[in-house]
N, C-alpha and C positions, 0 to 999 in steps of 0.2 A: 381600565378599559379592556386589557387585555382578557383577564378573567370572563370577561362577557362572550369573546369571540367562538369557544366549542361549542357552546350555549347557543349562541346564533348560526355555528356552522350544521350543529347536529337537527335547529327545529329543519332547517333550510333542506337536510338531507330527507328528514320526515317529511317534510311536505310532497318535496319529490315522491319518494317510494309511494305514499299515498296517492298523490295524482295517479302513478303510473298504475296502481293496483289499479284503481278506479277504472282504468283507459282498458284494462287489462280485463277486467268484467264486464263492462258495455260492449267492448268490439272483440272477443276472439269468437272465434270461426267453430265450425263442427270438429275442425281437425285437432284446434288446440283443447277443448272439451273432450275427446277420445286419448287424446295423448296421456291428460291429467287422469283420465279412468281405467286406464290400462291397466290389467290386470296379470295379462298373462296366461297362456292357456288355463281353457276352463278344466277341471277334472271329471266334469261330465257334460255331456250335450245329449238333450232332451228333446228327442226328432218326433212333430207328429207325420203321418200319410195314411191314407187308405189304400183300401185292397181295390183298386182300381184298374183297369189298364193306361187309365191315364194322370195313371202315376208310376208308370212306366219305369221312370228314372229314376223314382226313388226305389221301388222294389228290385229293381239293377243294381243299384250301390249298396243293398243292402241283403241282396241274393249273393252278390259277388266280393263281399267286403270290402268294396271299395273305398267307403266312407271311413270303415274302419282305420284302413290304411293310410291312409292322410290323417287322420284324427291321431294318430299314435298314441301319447301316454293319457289321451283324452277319452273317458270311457262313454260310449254312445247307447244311448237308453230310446229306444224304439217305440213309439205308441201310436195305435192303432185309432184312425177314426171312421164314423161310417157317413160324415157330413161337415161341411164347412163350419156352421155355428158350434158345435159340438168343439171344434178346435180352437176358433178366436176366443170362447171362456176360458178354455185352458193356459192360453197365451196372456191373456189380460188378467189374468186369476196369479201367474206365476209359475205354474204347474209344468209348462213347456219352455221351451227357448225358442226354440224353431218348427216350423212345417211345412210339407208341403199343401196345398191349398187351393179353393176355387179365384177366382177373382173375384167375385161378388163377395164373400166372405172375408177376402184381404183387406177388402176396400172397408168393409162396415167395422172392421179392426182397427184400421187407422183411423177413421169417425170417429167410431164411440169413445176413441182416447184424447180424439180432439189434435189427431196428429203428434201424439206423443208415442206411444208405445212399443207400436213394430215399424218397422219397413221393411221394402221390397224389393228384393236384395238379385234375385234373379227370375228368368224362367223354367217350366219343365217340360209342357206339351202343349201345342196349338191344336183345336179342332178335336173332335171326337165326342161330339154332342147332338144327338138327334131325335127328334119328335117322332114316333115312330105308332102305329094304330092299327085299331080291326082293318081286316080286308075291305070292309063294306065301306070305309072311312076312305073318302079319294076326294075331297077340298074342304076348308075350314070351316063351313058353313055347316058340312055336316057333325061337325062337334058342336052343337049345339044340344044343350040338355044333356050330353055326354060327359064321362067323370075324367079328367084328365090327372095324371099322377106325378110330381118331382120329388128327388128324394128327400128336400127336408122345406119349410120356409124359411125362405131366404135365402138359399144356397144358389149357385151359379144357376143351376137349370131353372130353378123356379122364376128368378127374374128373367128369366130370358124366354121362358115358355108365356108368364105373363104380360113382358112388351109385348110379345107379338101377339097375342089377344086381345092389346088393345088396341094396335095397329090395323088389326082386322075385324074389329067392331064387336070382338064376342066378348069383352068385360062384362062380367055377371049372367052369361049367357051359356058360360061353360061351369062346371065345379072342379074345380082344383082341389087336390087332396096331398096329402104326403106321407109317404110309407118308405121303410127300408127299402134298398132295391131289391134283396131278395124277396121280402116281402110282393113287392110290385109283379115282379115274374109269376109268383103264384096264383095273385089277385088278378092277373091278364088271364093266364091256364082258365080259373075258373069263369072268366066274363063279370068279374068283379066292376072289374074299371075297363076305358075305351082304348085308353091313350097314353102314352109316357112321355117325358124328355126326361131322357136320358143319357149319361156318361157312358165310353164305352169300359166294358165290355158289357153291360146290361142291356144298352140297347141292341147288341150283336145277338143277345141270348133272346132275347125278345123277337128278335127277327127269323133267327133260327130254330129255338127249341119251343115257341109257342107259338109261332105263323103269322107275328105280326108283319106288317110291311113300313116302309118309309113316308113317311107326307114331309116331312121335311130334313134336310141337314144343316144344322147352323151355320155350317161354314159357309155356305150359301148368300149369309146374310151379311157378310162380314168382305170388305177389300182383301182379295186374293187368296181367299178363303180361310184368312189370317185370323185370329184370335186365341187368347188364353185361357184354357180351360183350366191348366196348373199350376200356379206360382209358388216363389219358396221365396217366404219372410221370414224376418227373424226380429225379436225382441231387442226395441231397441238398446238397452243397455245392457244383454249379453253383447252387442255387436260392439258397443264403446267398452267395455269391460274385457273380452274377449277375441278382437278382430283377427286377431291369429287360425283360432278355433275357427270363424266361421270364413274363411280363407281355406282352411285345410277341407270344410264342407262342403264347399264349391268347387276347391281341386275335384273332391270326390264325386261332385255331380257330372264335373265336363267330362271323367272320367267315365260314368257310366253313359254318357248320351253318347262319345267315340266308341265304347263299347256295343252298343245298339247301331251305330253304323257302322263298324266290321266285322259284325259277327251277329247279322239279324235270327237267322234260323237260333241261336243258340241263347239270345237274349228274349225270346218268345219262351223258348222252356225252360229259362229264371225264373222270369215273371210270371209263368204259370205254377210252378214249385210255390213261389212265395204266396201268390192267392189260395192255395191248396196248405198250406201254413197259415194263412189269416184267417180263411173262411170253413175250410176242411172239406175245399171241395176244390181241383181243378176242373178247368173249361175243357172242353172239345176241343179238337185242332182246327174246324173249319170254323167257329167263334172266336178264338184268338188271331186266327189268320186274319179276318174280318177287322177285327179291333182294331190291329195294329195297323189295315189301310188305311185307317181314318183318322191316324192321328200322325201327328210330327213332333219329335221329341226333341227340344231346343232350350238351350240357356237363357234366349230372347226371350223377356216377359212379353212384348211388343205393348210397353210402353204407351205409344201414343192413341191405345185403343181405350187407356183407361178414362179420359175424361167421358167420351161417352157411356162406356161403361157404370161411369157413375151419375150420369144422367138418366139412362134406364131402369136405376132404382124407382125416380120418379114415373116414367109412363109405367112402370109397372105396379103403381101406387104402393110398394116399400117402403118407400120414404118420401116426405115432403116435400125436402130441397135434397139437391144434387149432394151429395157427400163432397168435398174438399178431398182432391187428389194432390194437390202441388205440395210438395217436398214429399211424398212418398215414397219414390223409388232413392235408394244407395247403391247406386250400379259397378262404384269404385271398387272395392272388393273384387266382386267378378269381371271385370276387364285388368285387374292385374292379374288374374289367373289367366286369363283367358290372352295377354301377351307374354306371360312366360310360356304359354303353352302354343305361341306364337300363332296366335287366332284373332279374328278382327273383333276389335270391341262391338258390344251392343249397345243401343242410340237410348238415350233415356229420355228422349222426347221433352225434354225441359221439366219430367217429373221430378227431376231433383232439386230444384228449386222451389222456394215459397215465394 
């Protein structure tokens, strides 16, 4: 009998360790899944942003090395975009890690992946979006048979310029079109097109160097004039592979948004250097001055703006049904920077749950 008992001790320990494997696959958590993928810093990090002003934060971290400097032995590889969909390919292709970005585009990134691929890791700037037209253009109705411009389909402005054409009864009543923004400014000069919604600083330049005027500013539409024109996502499995790395990229953002609140005069001619490096052209100073009132540059993605946000895909017929926001946002990361750096956390509005 004896002979039997390793035999029966050893199936009895295998049973164990299998249950427990089993227990161990069905229930861990996001943390134990990140833990098992850790990699360790990445040896590059692959930033998209545009030449925007309301990319503010990023062209600060990256006018001022700030990114750099957190990222240490981590080399930071820069890429330029001039529209939201242009970047989510890059992201979902592999090409990128990280970007900065519209919301509208963040959101149709975690869609088309079915909630796998990136999250939403912070914010960068609230506000700085506006409808802006001919002089002779003074309420909605008069854009009627008028050619309205966003900078790409799909991107943040174009959904946003299209709710509210439906809201105001002009679906199929206006033409929508989409051109670079430089492009756009030109096509206004000549009387090409009527109308924009546009990021700033285009629609600054639109108002100043070709005489358009305002009919509308988004923030207007939005609780306490609150909303995301900029967010910074990141691939999901550089984040579980890498969460050091994108810890030191957040260091680097909060760093440049305190940098933009103590030293605004001097964070205005960064971010005009770096547009003058992207585009090969700086702004005016009474255009930049402009820009920069009309936005707020914040780590806050503000969160709870996004389920509507993905409802507006629909009335602005983009999509069919509302995209699936819940687990979206990973705000963990950035609120432990943002308490070492002894700042209050940001609310993730229950986006990080599914």
């Amino acid at each position: 009998m004896r002979i039997f008992r390793p035999a029966r001790l050893l199936a009895a320990t295998l049973t164990l360790v299998v249950a427990a494997a089993g227990c161990s696959r069905a229930d861990r958590g996001d943390e134990t899944a990140a833990a098992s993928t850790d990699k360790g810093p990445a040896t590059e990090l692959r930033l998209g942003y545009f030449p925007n002003v309301t990319h503010a934060a990023a062209l600060l971290g990256l006018g001022k090395g700030l990114f750099t400097k957190e990222l240490g032995s981590t080399k930071l590889v820069p890429t330029k975009f001039n529209a939201g969909p242009e970047a989510v390919g890059a992201l979902l292709g592999g090409s990128l890690d990280a970007s900065f970005i519209g919301s509208g585009p963040a959101i149709n990134a975690y869609a088309k992946s079915h909630g796998e691929a990136v999250r939403l890791i912070a914010g960068a700037t609230s506000g700085g979006a506006q409808l802006v037209v001919k002089p002779t253009i003074s309420k909605p109705a008069d854009l009627v048979g008028k050619t309205v411009v966003t900078p790409q389909l799909g991107n943040t402005q174009d959904v946003a310029l299209k709710k509210w054409l439906a809201q105001n009864n002009l679906t199929g009543k206006v033409k929508v079109t989409n051109l670079e923004n430089a492009q756009t400014l030109d096509a206004f000069k000549k009387g090409d097109v009527d109308a924009a919604w546009l990021p700033e600083p285009w629609s600054s330049r639109l108002v100043l160097d070709a005489g358009a005027k305002v009919l509308l500013d988004e923030a207007t539409l939005w609780p306490g004039g609150k909303f995301p024109t900029t967010v910074l996502i990141v691939r999901t499995q550089f984040l579980q592979e890498h969460p050091e790395t994108v810890k030191a990229l957040l260091s680097g953002l909060v760093a440049s948004i305190d940098y933009a609140s103590s030293n605004p005069a001097d964070a205005k001619t960064v971010v005009n250097a770096q547009l003058k490096e992207a585009t090969g052209k700086s702004l005016k100073p009474a255009v930049i001055d402009r820009a920069f009132a009309h936005i707020q540059i914040t780590a806050d993605p503000i969160a709870s703006t996004f389920p509507q946000l993905a409802k507006d895909q629909v009335t602005a017929g983009i999509a069919k049904d509302a995209p699936t926001v819940a687990g979206f946002a990973d705000l963990g990361p950035l609120n432990d920077v943002l308490s070492k750096a002894g700042k209050p956390a940001v609310d993730a509005a229950g986006l990080d749950t599914k």
